[in-house]
C-alpha positions in Angstrom: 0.0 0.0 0.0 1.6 3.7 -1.0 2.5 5.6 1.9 0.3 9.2 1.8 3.2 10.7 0.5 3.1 8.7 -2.3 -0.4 9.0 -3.0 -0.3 12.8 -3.4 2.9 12.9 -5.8 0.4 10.4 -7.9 -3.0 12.2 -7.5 -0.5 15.2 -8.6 1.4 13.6 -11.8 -2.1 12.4 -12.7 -3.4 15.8 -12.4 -0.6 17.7 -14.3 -1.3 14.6 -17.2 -4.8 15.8 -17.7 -4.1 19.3 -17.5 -1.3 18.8 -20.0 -4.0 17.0 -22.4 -6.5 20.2 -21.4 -4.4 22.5 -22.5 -3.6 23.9 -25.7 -0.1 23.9 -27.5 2.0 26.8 -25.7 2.7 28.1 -29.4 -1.4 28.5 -29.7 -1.2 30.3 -26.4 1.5 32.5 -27.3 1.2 32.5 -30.7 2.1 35.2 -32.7 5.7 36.3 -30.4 7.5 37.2 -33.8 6.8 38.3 -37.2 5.3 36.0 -39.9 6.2 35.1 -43.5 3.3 35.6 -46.1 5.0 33.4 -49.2 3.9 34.6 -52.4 4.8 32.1 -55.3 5.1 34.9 -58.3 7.3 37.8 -58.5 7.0 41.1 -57.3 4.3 43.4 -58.9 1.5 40.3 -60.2 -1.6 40.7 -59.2 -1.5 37.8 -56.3 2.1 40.2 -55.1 -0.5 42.9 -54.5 -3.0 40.8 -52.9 -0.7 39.9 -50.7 1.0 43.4 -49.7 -2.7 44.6 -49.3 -3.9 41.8 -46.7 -0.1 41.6 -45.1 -1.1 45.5 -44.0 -4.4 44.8 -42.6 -3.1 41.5 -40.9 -0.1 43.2 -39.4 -2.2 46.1 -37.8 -4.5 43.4 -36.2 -2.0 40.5 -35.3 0.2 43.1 -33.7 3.1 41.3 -36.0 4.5 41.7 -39.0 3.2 40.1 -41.6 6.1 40.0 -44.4 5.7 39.5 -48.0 8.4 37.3 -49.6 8.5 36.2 -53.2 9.5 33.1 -54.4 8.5 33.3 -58.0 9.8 30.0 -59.7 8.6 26.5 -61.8 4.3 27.9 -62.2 4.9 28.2 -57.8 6.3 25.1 -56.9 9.3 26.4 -55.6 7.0 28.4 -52.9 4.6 25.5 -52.7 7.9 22.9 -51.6 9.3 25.5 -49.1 5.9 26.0 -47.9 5.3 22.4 -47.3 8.6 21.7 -45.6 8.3 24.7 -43.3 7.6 24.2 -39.4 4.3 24.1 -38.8 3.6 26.6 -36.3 1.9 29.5 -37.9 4.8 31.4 -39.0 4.7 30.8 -42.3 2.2 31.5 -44.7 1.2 30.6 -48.0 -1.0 32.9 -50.3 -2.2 30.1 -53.6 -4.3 29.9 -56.4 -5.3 28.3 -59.4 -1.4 27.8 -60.9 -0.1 26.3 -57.2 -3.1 24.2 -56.2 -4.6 22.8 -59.5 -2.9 23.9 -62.3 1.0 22.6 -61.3 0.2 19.4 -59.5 -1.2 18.0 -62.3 1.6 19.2 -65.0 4.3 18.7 -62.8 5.8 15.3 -62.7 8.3 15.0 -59.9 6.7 17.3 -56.9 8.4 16.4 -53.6 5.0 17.0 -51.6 1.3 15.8 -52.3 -0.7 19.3 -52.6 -3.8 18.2 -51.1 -1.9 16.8 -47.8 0.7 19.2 -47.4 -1.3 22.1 -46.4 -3.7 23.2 -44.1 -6.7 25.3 -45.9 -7.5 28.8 -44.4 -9.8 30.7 -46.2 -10.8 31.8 -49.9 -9.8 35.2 -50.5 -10.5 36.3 -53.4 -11.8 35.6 -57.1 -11.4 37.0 -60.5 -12.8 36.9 -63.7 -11.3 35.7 -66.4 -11.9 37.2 -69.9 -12.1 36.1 -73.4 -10.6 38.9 -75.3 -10.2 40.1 -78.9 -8.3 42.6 -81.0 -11.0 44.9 -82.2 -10.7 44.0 -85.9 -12.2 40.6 -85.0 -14.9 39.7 -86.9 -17.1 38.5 -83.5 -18.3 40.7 -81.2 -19.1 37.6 -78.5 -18.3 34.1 -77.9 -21.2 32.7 -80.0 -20.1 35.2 -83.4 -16.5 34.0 -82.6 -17.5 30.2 -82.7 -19.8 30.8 -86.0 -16.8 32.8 -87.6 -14.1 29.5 -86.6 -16.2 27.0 -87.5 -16.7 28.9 -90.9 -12.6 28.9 -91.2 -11.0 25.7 -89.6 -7.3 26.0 -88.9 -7.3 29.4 -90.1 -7.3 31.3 -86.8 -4.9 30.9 -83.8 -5.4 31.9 -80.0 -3.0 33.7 -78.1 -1.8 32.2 -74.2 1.0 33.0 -71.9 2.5 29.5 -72.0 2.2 25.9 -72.7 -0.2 25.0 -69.6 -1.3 28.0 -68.0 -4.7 28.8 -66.8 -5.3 31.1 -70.6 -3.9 27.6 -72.7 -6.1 25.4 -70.5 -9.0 27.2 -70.1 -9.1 28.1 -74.2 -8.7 24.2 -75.0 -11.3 23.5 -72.5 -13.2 26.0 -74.9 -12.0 24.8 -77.9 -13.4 21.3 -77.1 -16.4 22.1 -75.9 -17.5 24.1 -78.8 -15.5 21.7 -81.0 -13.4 24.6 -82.6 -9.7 24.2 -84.7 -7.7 27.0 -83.6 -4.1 27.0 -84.4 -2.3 28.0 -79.9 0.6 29.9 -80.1 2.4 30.4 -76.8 3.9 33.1 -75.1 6.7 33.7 -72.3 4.1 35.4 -70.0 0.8 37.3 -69.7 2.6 40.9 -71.1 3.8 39.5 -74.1 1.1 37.4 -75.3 -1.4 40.7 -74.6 0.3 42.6 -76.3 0.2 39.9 -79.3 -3.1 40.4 -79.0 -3.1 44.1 -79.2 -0.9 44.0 -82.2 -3.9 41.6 -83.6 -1.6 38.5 -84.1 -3.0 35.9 -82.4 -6.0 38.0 -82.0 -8.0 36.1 -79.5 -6.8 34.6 -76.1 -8.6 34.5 -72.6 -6.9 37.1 -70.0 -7.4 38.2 -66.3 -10.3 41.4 -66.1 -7.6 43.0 -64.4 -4.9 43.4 -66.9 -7.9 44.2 -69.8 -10.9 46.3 -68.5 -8.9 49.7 -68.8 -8.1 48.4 -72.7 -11.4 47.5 -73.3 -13.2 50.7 -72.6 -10.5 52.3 -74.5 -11.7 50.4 -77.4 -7.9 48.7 -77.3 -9.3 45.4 -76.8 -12.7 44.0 -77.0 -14.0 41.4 -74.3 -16.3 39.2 -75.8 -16.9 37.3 -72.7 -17.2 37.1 -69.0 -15.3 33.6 -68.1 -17.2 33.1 -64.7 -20.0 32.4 -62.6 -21.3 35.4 -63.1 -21.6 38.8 -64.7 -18.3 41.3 -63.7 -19.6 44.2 -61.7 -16.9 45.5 -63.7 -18.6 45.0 -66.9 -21.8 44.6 -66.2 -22.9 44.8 -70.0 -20.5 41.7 -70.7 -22.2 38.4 -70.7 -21.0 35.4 -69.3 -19.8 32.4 -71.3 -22.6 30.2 -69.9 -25.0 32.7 -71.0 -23.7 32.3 -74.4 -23.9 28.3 -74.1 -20.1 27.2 -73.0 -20.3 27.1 -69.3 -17.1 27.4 -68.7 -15.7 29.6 -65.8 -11.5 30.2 -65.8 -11.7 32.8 -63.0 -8.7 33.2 -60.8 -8.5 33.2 -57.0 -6.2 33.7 -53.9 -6.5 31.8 -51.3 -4.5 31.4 -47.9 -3.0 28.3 -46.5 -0.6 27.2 -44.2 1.9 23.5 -43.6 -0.3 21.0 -42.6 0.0 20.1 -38.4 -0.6 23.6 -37.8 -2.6 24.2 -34.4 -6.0 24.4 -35.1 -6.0 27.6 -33.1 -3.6 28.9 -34.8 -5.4 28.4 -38.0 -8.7 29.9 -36.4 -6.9 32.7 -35.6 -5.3 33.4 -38.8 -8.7 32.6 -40.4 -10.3 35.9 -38.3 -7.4 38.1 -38.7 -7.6 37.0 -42.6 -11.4 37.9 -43.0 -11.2 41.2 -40.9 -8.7 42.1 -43.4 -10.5 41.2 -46.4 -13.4 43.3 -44.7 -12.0 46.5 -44.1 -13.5 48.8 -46.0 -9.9 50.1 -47.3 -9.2 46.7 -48.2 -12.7 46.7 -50.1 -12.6 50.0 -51.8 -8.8 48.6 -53.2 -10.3 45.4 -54.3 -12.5 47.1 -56.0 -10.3 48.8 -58.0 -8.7 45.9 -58.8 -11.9 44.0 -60.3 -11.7 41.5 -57.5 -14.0 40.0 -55.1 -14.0 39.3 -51.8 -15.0 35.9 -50.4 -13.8 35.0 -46.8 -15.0 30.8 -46.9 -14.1 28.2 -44.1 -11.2 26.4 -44.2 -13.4 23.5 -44.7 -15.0 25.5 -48.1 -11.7 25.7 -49.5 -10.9 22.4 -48.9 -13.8 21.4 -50.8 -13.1 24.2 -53.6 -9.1 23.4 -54.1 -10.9 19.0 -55.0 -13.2 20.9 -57.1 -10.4 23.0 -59.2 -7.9 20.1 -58.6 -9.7 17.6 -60.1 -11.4 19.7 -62.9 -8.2 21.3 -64.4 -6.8 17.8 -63.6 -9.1 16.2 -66.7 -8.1 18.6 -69.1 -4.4 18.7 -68.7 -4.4 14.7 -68.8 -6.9 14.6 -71.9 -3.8 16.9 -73.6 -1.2 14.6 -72.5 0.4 17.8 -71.0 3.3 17.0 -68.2 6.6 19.5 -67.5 9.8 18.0 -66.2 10.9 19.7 -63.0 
């Protein structure tokens, strides 16, 4: 039988073991005690770079850290997506995706050293963006239906614009191209600049584009958008219809969306989510979105999840139907 002493150093170990179970990890508790990395996997001065420096302000202000932008703008964002995964999981590092990082990439690249659907913890949907289909404005179509009419009245004869050999513009035009059953001649590009201005110099003429980079051209009468590659109308253009209004239901918009390396605490997580959405709703962060011809979303962690499958898997089919893969 344990002496009494015995008994209460046991009743005590026992009680610091539950405690210890109770409580949550001291970096949740203390958590943030330093500044924090906000990975961006493009260069300075791309859309998603803004994003970021926009949202790293807000967050900052609120988290009472630093929130520091750094670029690692390599390989379509697998560079950032590696050091990303590989990175302690403790809430000081995060990862600002979209469509190129977490749908486009994994399925293009062949020899990724992490599985992007395990490797990191989803935060919240930021943002999305229409995409565009755009013309030079000696096109013979003024929308997507009199551009199908005019190509199926001239196989082979026209070609399409993109910024490179498996990019979000190449895909999402072949995803176009087969569902309207059209024989268009791609000519690639060695980024979004050069292949627009292809387009405004009318050779390729056509090629689908981000709002952002073409709105201004457009209502100059630079460019013409002939239609509005999303789930809806622009607010932006509300006089543009969509492509499923013109009957392709196909949506190429682009989005941003925050995650960190999977085993992050969960608190951590939730308190990145609300620092994340307070951000996204401050009404400078709103007013400069706006400007930008982006929207706001602020989703679960658990809606992302669901979104990324969705984008994953759809962009997934089409880059496998064109036997598409990239060394790396």
């Amino acid at each position: 039988m344990p002496s009494p002493s015995q008994f209460v150093r046991a009743v005590a170990i026992a009680v610091c073991a539950v405690l210890a179970l109770a409580a949550p990890p001291a970096v949740a508790q203390a958590w943030p005690t330093k500044p924090i990395t906000l990975v961006v996997p493009f260069p300075a001065g791309g859309t998603t770079d803004v994003l970021a420096r926009i949202f790293a302000e807000r967050m900052s202000a609120d988290l009472g850290q630093r929130v520091v932008v750094e670029n690692r703008g390599t390989a379509g964002g697998t560079t950032a997506a590696a050091h990303v995964a590989r990175s302690a999981p403790d809430g000081y590092t995060l990862f600002i995706s979209n469509v190129s990082t977490h749908a486009l990439a994994p399925n293009l690249y062949k020899n990724l050293t992490y599985d992007t659907l395990t490797a990191f913890a989803p935060v919240t949907l930021m943002t999305t963006s229409a995409g565009v289909l755009i013309a030079h404005p000696s096109f013979k179509a003024a929308d997507a239906r009199e551009l199908v009419a005019l190509v199926k009245a001239n196989p082979g004869k026209f070609n399409y614009a993109s910024p490179g050999n498996g990019t979000g513009g190449h895909l999402g035009m072949e995803r176009f191209r087969a569902m309207a059953g059209l024989d268009m001649v791609h000519i690639p590009f060695n980024g979004s600049g050069p292949s627009r201005n292809a387009v405004l110099a009318g050779e390729p003429p056509v090629m689908f584009e981000n709002i952002q980079t073409t709105i201004s051209l457009h209502k100059t009468g630079k460019l013409r958008v002939l239609a509005v590659a999303a789930d809806r109308r622009s607010p932006a253009l509300p006089d543009v219809p969509t492509m499923a209004e013109q009957g392709f239901p196909l949506n190429v918009s682009s989005w941003t969306a925050f995650f960190v390396p999977a085993g992050t605490p969960q608190p951590v997580i939730d308190r990145i989510h609300k620092s994340a959405v307070a951000a996204l709703r401050h009404e400078d962060t709103q007013r400069r979105l706006a400007d930008l011809s982006t929207e706001s979303v602020g989703s679960t962690p658990a809606e992302l999840a669901a979104f990324v499958k969705s984008e994953y898997d759809g962009w997934g089919g089409i880059i496998r139907s064109l036997g598409l893969k990239i060394d790396n």
